[in-house]
C-alpha positions, 0 to 999 in steps of 0.5 A, a space after each residue: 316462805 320462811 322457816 319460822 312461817 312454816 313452823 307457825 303454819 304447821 303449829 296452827 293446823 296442829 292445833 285445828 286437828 287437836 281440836 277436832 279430835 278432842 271435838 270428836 272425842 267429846 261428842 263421843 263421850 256425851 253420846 255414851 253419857 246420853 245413852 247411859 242416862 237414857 237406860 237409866 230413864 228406861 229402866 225407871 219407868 219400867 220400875 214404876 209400871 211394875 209398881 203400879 200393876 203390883 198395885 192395880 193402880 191405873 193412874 200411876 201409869 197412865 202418865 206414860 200412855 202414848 196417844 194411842 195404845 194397843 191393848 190385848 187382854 186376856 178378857 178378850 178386849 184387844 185393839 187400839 185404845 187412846 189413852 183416856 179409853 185405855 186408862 179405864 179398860 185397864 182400870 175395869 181389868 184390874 178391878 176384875 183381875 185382882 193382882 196378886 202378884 207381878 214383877 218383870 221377868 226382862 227388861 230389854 233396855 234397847 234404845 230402839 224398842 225398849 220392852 219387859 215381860 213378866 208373870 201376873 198372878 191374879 184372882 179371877 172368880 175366886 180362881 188363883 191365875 197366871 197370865 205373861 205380861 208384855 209392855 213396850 215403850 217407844 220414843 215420843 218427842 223427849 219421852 218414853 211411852 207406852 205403845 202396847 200392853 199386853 196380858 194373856 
């Protein structure tokens, strides 16, 4: 073989090596970008929970209700709900548990188990209460929903 057909094949294979870095490089960076975006979205739908408890409003949050919802209130209902059942159970708690203020103490943004927990001031029979609350999201599809709430 002759020096330039050397040179030329070592050129080519330097190129496909270069490539393939780059590939890997890129693939990294769009995992990175993804991950970002995907706490980013994580942290959204805990930022719209917040606010629909704060409101008592079922509906804003009934959207990111998984099929099948685990429920334990601190009025005794505990259990799996579908979501149309938990959206009215949740709608009767409110409505009996009138919030008088709520907020997420952590919000854990781990792409595996995303979860938040805060306070939940209410009045209940005239009576100023507290319960902690916990709410955890999991990957269904392309969506995060929600797959247990708890309030005691």
């Amino acid at each position: 073989m002759s020096i330039k057909k050397i040179q030329i094949l070592f050129f080519i294979s330097a190129i496909g090596i270069f490539s393939s870095l780059l590939t890997a490089q890129e693939e990294a960076f769009l995992q990175e970008k993804d991950g970002r975006n995907s706490e980013s979205v994580i942290h959204s739908i805990f930022n719209e929970i917040e606010s629909g408890i704060s409101s008592g409003d079922v509906s804003s949050i009934s959207r990111f209700f998984s099929g099948q919802i685990y429920l334990n209130l601190s009025n005794g209902t505990t259990g799996y709900y579908s979501s149309n059942q938990a959206y009215y159970v949740l709608e009767d708690f409110f409505k009996n548990y009138q919030e008088t203020a709520f907020s997420f103490d952590n919000v854990q943004l781990d792409e595996a188990n995303p979860y938040g927990t805060g306070g939940y001031q209410y009045i209940f029979k005239g009576k100023h209460e507290t319960a902690q609350v916990y709410i955890s999201l999991k990957h269904v599809g392309k969506n995060w929903k929600i797959t247990q709430i708890t309030i005691n």
